[in-house]
C-alpha positions as a Python dict, from the first residue, in 0.01 Angstrom:
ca = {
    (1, 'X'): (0, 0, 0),
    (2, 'X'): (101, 369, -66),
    (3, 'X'): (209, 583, 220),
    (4, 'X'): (-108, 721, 433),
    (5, 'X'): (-13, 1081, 471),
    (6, 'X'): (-278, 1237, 831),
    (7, 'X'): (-335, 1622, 673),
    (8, 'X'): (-608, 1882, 907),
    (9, 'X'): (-878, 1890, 667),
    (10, 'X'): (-872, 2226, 385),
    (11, 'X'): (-1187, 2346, 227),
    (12, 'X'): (-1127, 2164, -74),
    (13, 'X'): (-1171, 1825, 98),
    (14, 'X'): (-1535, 1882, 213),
    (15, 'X'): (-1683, 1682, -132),
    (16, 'X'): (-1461, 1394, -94),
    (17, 'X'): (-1563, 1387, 327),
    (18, 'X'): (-1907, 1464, 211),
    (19, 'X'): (-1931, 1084, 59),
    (20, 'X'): (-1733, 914, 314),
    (21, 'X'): (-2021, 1071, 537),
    (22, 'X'): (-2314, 974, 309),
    (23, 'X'): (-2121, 623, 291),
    (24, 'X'): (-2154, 622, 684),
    (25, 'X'): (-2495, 645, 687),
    (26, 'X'): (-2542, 429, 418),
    (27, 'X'): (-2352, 164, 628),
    (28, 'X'): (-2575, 254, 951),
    (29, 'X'): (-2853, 247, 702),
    (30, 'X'): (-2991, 576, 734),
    (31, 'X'): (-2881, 699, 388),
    (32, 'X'): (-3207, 909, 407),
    (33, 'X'): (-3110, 1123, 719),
    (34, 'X'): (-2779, 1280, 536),
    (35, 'X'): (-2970, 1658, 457),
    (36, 'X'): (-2667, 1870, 489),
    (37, 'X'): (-2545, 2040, 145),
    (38, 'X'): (-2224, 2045, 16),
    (39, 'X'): (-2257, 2426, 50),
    (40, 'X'): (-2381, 2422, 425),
    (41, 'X'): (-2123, 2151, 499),
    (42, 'X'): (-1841, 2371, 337),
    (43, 'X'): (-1948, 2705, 531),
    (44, 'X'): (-2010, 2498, 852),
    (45, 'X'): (-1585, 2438, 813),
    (46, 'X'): (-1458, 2682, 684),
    (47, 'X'): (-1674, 3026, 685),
    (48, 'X'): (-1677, 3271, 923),
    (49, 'X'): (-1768, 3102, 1180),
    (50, 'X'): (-1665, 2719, 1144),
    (51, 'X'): (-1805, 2491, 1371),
    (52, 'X'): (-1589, 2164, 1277),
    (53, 'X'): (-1252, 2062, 1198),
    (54, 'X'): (-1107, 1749, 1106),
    (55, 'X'): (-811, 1542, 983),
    (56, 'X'): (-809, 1358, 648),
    (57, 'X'): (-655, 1013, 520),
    (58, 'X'): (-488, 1032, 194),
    (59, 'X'): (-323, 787, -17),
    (60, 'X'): (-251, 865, -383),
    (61, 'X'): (-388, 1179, -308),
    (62, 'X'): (-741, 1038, -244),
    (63, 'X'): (-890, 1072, 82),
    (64, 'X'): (-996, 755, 219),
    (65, 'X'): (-1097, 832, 544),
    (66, 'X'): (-1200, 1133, 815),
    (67, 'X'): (-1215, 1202, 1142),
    (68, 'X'): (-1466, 1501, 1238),
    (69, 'X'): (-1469, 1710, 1533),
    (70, 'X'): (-1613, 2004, 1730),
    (71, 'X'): (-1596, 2154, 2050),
    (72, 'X'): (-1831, 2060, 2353),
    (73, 'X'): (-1873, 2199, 2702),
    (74, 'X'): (-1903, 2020, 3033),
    (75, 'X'): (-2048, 2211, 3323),
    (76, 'X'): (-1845, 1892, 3498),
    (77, 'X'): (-1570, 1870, 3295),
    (78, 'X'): (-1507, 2189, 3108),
    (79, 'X'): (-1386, 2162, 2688),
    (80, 'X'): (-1429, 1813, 2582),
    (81, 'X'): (-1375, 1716, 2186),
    (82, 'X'): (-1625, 1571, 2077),
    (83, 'X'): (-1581, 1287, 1752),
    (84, 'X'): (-1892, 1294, 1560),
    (85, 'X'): (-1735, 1076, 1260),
    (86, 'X'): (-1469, 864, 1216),
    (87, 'X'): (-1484, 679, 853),
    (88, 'X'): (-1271, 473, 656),
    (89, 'X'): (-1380, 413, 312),
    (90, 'X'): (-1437, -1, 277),
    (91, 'X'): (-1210, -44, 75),
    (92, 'X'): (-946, 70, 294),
    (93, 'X'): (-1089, -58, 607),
    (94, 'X'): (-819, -306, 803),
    (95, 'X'): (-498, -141, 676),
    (96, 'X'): (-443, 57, 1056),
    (97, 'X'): (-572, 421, 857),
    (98, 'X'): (-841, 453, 1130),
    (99, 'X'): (-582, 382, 1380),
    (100, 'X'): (-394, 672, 1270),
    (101, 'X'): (-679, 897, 1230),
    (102, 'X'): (-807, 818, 1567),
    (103, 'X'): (-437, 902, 1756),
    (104, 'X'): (-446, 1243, 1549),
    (105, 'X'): (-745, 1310, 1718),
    (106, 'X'): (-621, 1215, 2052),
    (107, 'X'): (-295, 1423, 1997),
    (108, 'X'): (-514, 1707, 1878),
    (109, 'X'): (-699, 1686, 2165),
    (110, 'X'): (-423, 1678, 2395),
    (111, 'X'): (-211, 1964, 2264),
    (112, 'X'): (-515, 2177, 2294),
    (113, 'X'): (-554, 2100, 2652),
    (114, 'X'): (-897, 1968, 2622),
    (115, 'X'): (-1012, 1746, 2932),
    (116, 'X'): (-1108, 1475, 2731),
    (117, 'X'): (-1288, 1290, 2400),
    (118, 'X'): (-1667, 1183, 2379),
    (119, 'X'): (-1838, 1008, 2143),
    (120, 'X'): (-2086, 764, 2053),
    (121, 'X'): (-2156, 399, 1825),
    (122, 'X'): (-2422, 237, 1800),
    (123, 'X'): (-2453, -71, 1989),
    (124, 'X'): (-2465, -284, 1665),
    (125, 'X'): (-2166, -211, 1515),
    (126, 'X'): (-1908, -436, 1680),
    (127, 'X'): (-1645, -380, 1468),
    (128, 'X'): (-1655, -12, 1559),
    (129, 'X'): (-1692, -95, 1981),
    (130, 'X'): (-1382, -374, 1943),
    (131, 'X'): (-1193, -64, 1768),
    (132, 'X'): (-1246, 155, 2024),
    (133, 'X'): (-1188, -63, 2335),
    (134, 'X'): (-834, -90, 2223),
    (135, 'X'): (-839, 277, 2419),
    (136, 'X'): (-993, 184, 2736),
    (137, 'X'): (-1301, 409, 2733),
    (138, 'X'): (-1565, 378, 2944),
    (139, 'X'): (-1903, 275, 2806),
    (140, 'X'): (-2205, 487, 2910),
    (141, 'X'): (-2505, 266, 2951),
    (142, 'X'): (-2696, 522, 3182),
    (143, 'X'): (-2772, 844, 2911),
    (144, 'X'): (-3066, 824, 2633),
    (145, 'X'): (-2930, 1025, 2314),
    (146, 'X'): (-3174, 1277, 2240),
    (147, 'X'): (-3268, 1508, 1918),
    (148, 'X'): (-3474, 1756, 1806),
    (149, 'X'): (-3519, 1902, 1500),
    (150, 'X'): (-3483, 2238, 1429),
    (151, 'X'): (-3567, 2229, 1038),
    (152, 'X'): (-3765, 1994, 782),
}
């Protein structure tokens, strides 16, 4: 395999993260639920006000994989980095490239002084929950996700 270069995400990757997010929920089989426009996506990262960042996989100079994240506040805790995706195209999947983007995340994390890394997977996908428990994190059976919707 081609050397895996870990980049921050630019504004010229949000297409290519764009369908290794639609290819997510495809996976989770909720294809439907991906609303979000390229040009909301883009703005959401990188206009005035972004709200995400995140680190891309490239080999060959395709990106084959993402890790998203944003900021989040505990009144316990204080900043906490929240992970909303972590993706590896299939293709790709089992070569250590979510590995890699997962310790970026960490580092990022770290070197930002953050107090710690949240996230969530569903409860089906145990490929995803043996990946993660190579990290020791603690499993919150206690908390009921909740959404509302703000928009149609």
């Amino acid at each position: 395999m081609s050397e895996v270069i870990i980049r921050k995400a630019v504004q010229e990757d949000c297409a290519s993260m764009l369908e290794l997010i639609r290819e997510l929920a495809e996976y989770e089989k909720a294809l439907h639920e991906v609303t979000i426009t390229l040009d909301e996506f883009t703005e959401d990262g990188f206009g005035k006000s972004p709200v995400w960042g995140a680190f891309v996989a490239e080999v060959n100079d395709e990106i084959v994989g993402i890790s998203l994240y944003y900021d989040r506040f505990s009144t316990w805790k204080g900043r906490r980095l929240y992970l909303e995706d972590l993706v590896v195209t299939e293709r790709m999947r089992g070569k250590q490239i979510g590995k890699l983007l997962f310790d970026a995340t960490l580092e990022y994390g770290k070197a930002n002084q953050y107090s710690g890394m949240v996230f969530q997977v569903l409860n089906w996908n145990e490929p995803a929950i043996n990946f993660y428990k190579k990290y020791s994190p603690k499993f919150d059976d206690e908390w009921l996700n909740v959404s509302i919707e703000l928009r149609d």
